[in-house]
N, CA, C and O atoms as a GROMACS GRO file, in nm:
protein
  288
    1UNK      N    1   0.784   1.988   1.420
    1UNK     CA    2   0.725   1.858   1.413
    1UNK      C    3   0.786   1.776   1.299
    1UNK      O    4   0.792   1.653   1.290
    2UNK      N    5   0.823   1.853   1.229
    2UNK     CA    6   0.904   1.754   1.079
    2UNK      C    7   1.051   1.702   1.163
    2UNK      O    8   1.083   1.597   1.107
    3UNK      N    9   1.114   1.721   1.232
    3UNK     CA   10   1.216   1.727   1.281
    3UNK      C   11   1.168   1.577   1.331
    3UNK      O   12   1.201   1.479   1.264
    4UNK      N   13   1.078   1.559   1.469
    4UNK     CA   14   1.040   1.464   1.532
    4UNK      C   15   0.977   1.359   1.410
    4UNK      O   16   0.993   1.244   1.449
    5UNK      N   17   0.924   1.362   1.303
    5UNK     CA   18   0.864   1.240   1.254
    5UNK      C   19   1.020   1.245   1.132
    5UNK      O   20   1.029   1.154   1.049
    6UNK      N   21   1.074   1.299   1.133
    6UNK     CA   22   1.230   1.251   1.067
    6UNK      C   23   1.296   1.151   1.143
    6UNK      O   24   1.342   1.046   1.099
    7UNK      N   25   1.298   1.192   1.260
    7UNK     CA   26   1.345   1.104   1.379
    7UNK      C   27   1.276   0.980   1.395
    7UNK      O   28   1.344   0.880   1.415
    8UNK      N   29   1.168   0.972   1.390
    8UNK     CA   30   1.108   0.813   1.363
    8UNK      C   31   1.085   0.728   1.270
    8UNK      O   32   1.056   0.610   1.288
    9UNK      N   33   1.096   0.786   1.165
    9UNK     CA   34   1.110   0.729   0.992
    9UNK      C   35   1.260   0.675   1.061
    9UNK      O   36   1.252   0.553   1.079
   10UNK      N   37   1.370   0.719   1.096
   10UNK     CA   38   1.486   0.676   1.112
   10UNK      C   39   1.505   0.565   1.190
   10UNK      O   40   1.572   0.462   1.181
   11UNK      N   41   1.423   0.616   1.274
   11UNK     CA   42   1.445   0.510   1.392
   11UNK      C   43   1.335   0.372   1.347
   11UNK      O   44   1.341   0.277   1.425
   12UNK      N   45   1.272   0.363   1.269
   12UNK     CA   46   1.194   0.258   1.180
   12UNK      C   47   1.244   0.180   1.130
   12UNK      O   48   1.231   0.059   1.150
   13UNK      N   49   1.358   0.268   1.002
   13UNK     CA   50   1.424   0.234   0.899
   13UNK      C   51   1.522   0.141   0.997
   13UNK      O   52   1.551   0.030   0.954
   14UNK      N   53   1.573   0.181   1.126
   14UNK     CA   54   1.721   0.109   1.167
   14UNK      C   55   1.609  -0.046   1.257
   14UNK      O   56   1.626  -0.167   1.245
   15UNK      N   57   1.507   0.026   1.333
   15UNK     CA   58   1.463  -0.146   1.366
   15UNK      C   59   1.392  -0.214   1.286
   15UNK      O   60   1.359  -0.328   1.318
   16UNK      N   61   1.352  -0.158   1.163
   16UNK     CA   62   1.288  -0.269   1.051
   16UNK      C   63   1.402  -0.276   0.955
   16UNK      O   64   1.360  -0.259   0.841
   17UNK      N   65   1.536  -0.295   0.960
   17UNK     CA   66   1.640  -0.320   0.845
   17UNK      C   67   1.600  -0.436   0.832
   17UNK      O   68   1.607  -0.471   0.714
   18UNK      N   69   1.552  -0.529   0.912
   18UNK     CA   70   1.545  -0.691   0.845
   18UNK      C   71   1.504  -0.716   0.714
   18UNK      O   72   1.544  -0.779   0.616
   19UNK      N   73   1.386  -0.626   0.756
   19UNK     CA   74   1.285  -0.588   0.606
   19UNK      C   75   1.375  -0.530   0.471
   19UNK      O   76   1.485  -0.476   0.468
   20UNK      N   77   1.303  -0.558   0.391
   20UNK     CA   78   1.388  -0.437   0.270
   20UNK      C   79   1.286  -0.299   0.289
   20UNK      O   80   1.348  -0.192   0.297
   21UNK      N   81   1.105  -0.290   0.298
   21UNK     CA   82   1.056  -0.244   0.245
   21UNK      C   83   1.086  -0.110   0.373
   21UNK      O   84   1.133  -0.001   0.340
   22UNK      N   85   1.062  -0.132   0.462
   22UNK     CA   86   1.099  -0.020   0.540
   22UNK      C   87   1.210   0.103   0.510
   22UNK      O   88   1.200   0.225   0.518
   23UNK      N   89   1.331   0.004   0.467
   23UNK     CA   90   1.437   0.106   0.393
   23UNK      C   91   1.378   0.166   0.264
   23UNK      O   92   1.375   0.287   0.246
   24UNK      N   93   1.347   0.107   0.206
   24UNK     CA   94   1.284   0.192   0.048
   24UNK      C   95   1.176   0.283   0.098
   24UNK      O   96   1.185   0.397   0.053
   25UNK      N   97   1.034   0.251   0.214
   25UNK     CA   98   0.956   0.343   0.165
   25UNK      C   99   1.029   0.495   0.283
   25UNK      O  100   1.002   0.615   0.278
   26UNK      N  101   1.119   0.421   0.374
   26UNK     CA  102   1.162   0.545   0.462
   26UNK      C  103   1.217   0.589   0.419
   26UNK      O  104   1.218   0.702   0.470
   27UNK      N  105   1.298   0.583   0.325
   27UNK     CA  106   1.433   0.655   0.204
   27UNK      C  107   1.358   0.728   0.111
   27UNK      O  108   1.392   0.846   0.104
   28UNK      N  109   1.244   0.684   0.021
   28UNK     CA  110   1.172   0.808   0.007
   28UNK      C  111   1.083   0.871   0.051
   28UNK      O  112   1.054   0.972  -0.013
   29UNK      N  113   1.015   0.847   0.154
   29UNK     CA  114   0.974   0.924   0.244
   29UNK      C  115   1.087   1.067   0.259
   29UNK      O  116   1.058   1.177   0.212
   30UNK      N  117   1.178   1.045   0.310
   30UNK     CA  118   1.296   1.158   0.402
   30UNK      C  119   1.321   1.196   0.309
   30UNK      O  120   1.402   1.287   0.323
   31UNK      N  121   1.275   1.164   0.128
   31UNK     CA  122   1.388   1.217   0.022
   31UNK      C  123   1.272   1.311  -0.042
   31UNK      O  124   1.303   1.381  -0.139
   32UNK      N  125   1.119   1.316   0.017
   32UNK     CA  126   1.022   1.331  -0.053
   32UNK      C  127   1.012   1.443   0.094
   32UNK      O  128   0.925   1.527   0.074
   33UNK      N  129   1.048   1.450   0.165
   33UNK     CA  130   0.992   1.572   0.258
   33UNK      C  131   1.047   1.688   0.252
   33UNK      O  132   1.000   1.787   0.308
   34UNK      N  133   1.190   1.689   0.160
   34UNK     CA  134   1.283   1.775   0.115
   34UNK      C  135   1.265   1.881   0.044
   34UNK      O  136   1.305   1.995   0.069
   35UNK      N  137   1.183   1.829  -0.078
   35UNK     CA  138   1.113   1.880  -0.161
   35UNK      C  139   0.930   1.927  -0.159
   35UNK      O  140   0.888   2.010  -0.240
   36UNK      N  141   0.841   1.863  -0.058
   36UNK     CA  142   0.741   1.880  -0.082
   36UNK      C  143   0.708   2.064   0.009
   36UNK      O  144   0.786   2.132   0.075
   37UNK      N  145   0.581   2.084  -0.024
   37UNK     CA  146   0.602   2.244  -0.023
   37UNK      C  147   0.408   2.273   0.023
   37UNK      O  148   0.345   2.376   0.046
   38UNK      N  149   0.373   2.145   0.019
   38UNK     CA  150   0.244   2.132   0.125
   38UNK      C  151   0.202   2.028   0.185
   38UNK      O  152   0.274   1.929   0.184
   39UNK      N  153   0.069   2.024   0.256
   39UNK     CA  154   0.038   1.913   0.294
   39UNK      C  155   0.038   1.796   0.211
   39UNK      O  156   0.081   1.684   0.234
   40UNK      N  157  -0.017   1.842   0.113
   40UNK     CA  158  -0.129   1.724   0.043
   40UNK      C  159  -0.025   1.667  -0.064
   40UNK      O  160  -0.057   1.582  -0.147
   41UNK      N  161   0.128   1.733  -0.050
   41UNK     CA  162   0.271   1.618  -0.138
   41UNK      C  163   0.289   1.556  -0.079
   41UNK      O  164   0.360   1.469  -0.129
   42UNK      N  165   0.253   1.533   0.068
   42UNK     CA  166   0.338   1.437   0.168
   42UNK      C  167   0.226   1.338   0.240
   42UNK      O  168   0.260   1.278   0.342
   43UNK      N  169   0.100   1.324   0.190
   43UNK     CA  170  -0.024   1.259   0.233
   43UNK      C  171   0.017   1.116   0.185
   43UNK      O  172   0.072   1.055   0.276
   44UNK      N  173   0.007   1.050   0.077
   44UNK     CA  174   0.057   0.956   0.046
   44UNK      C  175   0.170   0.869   0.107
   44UNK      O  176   0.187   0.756   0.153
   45UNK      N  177   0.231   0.970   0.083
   45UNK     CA  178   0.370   0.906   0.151
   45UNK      C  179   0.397   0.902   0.352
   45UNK      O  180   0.477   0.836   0.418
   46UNK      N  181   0.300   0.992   0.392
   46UNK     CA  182   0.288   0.959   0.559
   46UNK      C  183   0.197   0.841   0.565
   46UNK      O  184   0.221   0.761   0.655
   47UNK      N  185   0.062   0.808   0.459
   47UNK     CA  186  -0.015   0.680   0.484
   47UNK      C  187   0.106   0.572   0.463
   47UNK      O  188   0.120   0.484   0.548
   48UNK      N  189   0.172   0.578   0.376
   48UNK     CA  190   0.267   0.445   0.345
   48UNK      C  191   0.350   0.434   0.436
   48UNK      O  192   0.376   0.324   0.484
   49UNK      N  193   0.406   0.541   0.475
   49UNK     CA  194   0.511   0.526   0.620
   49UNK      C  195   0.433   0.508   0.757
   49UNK      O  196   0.494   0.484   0.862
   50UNK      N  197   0.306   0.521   0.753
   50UNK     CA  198   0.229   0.446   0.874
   50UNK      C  199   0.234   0.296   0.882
   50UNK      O  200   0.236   0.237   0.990
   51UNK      N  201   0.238   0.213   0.724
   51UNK     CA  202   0.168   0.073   0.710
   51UNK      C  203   0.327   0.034   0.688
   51UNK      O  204   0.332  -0.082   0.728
   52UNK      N  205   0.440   0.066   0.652
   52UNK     CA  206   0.576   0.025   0.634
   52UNK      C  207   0.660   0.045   0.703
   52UNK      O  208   0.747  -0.042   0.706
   53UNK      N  209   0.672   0.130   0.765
   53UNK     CA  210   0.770   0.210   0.836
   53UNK      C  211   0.781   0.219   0.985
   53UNK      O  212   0.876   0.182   1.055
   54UNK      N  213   0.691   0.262   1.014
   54UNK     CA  214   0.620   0.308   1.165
   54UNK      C  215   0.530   0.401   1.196
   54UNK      O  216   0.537   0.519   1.162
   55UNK      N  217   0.454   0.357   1.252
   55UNK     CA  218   0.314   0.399   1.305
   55UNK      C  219   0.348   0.527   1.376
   55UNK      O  220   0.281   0.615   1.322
   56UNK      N  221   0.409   0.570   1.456
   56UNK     CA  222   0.445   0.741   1.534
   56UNK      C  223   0.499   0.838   1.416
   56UNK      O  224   0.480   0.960   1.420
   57UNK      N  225   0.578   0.762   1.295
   57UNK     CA  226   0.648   0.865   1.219
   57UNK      C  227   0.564   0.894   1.128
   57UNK      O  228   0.564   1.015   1.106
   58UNK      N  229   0.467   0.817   1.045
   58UNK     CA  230   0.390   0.802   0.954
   58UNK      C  231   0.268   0.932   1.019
   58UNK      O  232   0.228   1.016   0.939
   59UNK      N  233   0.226   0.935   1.141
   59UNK     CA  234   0.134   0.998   1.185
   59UNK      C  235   0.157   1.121   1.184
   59UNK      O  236   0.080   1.200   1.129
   60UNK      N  237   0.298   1.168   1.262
   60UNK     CA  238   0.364   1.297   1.284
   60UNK      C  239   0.354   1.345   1.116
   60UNK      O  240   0.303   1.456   1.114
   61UNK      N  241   0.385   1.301   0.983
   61UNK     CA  242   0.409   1.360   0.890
   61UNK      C  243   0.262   1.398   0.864
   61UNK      O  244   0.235   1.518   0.850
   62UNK      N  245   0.166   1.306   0.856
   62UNK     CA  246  -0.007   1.369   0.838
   62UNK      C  247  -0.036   1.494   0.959
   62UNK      O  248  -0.102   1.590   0.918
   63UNK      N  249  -0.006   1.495   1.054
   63UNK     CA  250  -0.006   1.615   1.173
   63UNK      C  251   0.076   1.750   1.101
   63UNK      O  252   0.030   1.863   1.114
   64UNK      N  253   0.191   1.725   1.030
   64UNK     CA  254   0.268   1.895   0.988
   64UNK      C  255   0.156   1.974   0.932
   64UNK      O  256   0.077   1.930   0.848
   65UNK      N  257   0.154   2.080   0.976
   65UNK     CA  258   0.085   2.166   0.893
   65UNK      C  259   0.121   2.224   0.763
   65UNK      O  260   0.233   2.215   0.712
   66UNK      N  261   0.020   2.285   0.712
   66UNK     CA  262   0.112   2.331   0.574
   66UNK      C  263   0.193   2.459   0.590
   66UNK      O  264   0.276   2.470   0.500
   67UNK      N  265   0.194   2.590   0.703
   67UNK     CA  266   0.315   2.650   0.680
   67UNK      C  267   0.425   2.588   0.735
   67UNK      O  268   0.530   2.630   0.687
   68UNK      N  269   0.440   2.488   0.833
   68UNK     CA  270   0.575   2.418   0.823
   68UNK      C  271   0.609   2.368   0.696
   68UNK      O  272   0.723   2.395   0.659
   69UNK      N  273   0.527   2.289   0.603
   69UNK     CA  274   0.571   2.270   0.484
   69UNK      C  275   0.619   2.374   0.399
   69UNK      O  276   0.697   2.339   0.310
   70UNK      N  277   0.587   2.501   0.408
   70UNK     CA  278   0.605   2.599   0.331
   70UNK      C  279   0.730   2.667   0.351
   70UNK      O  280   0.804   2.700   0.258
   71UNK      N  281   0.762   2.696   0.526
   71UNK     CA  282   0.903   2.736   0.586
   71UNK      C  283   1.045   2.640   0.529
   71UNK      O  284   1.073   2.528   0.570
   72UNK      N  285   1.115   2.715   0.431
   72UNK     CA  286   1.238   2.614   0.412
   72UNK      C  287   1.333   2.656   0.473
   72UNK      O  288   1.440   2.594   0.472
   0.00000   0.00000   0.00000
């Protein structure tokens, strides 16, 4: 499931380029999923990529569970 809401942060970032904010919060979003190691590092940052980014990718990141977060 991290795979699929990577894929829509992306696909956000390329149809909201008009915007600036889409690129910044999807850039750390994807730079913040790298590193986080449970749910509750990546809560914040899936609400903000719901309201900036896109609504399917933002959701998919609140849906990962925490041993996908844990599997590196």
């Amino acid at each position: 499931m991290k795979t699929a809401a990577k894929v829509f942060i992306i696909l956000g970032m390329v149809f909201g380029a008009i915007a600036i904010l889409p690129l910044i919060f999807g850039g750390i979003t994807l730079s913040k999923m790298k590193t986080a190691n449970s749910k509750s590092d990546m809560m914040i940052w899936g609400i903000l990529d719901i309201f900036f980014v896109g609504l399917i990718g933002g959701i998919l990141i609140l849906c990962v569970s925490d041993e996908e977060w844990a599997n590196k």
